[in-house]
C-alpha positions in Angstrom: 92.4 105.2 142.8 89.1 105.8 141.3 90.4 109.6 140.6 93.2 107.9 138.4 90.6 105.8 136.4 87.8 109.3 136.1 91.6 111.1 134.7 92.6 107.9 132.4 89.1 107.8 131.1 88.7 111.2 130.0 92.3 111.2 128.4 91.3 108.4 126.8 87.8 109.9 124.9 90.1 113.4 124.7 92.3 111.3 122.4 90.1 109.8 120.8 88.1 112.9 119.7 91.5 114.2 118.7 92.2 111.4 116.2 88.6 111.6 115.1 88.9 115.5 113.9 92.2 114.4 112.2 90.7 111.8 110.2 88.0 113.7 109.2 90.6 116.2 107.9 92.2 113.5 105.7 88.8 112.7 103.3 90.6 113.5 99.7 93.1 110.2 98.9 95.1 110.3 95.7 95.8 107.0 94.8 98.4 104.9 92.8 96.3 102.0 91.1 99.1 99.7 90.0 97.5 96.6 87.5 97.7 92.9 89.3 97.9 94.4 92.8 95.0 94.8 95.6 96.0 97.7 97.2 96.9 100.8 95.6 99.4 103.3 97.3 97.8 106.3 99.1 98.8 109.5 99.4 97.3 111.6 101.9 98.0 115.7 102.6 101.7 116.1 104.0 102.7 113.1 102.1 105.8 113.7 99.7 105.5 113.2 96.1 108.2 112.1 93.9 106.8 112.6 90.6 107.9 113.4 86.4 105.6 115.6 84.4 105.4 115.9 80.6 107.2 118.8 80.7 110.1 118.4 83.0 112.7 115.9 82.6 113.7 115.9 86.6 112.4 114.0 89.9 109.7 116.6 91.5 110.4 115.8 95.5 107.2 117.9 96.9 104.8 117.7 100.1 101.0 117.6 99.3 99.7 120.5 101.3 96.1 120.1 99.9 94.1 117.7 97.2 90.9 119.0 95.6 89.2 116.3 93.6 86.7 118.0 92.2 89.6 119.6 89.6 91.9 116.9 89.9 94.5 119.3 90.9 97.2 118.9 93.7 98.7 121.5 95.5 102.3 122.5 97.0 103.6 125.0 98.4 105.0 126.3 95.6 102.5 125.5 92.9 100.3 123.1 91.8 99.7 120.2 89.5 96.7 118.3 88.2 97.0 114.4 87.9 96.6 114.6 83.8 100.3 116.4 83.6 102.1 113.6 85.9 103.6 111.1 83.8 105.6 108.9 86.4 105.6 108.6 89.9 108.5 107.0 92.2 108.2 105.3 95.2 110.9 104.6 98.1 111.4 101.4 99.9 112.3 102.6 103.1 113.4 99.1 104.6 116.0 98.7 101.4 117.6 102.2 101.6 117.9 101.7 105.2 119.9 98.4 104.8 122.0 99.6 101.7 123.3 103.4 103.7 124.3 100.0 106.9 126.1 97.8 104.2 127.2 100.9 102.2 128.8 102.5 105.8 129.9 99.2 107.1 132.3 98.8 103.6 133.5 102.0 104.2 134.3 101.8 107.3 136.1 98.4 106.7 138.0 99.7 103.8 139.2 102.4 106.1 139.9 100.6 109.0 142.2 98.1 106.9 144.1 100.9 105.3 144.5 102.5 108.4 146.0 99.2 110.6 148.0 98.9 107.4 149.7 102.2 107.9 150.7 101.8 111.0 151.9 98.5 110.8 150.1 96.6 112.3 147.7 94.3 109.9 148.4 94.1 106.1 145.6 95.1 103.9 145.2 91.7 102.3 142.7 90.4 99.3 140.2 89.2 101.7 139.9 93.0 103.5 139.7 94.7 100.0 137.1 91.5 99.1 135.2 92.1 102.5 134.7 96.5 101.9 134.1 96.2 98.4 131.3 93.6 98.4 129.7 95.2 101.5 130.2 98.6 99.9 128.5 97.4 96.1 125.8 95.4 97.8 124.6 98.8 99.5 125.0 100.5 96.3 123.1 98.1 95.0 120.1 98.0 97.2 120.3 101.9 97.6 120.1 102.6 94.0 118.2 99.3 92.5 116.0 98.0 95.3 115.5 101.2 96.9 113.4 103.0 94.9 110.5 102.0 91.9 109.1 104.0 89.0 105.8 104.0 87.7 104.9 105.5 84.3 101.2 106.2 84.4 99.2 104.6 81.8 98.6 101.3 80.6 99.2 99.2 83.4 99.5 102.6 86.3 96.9 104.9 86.6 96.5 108.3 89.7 92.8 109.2 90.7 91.9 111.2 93.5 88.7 110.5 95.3 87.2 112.2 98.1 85.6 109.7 100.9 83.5 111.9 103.3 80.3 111.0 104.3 77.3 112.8 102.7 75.4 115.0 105.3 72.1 112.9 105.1 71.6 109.3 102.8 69.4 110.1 100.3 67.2 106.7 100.6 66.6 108.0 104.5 65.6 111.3 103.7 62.1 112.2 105.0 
């Protein structure tokens, strides 16, 4: 019994030196100040992006491999970016799309199921079971396309800084 509790407790401070060296990876945060709300979005390294730039015209769907604040610059696998050329940013409400691909899939399937019982003879495919797909089906269109996502065009009232939030080696009021 008290071997169990020696094992648990050093699992327990293994883990927990674990998570410590992770955080202390993750000390550069871009962030997505949006006006009239307290918390801004974070983005950390191995987040994905969705982002416009001046120059391109289509959605940028990239992973953050590394930020470097000092530049302003973010970097991909396949390039880089600094925060001045980013124009908009889009976020995805996870919850929303989730619920629109059930309603969207639960249409579908009730569509299909109606025309197939009416094939065979065996239920007519009546207003109600067109009524019943089609709403199901354009309420998950809906919330896919409408509720599920939200663009942000950086500037008046949007604004992306990157900070860097490490601890300084030694506070310079305690220096000897």
């Amino acid at each position: 019994m008290k071997l169990r509790r020696n094992i648990g407790i050093s699992i327990l401070i293994w883990n927990s030196f674990l998570l410590i060296c992770n955080v202390a990876n993750a000390q550069h945060v871009l962030l997505l100040e949006i006006k009239n709300q307290i918390e801004a979005v974070k983005f950390y390294s191995g987040d994905q992006l969705i982002y416009k730039t001046k120059d391109q015209h289509e959605w940028q769907h990239r992973t953050i491999i590394r930020l470097i604040p000092e530049s302003d610059v973010i970097l991909f696998e396949d390039g880089m970016v600094t925060i001045s050329e980013i124009n908009k940013v889009q976020l995805k409400n996870e919850f929303s799309r989730g619920m629109g691909k059930l309603f969207t899939g639960f249409g579908a399937t009730w569509l299909l199921f109606g025309g197939i019982l009416d094939v065979a003879d065996r239920e007519p495919f009546t207003w109600t079971t067109l009524a019943i797909g089609a709403t199901s089906l354009g309420v998950g269109q809906l919330l896919l396309r409408v509720v599920g996502k939200k663009n942000y065009t950086i500037g008046k009232y949007t604004r992306l800084r990157m900070i860097d939030i490490t601890m300084p080696e030694q506070i310079p009021a305690l220096q000897h």
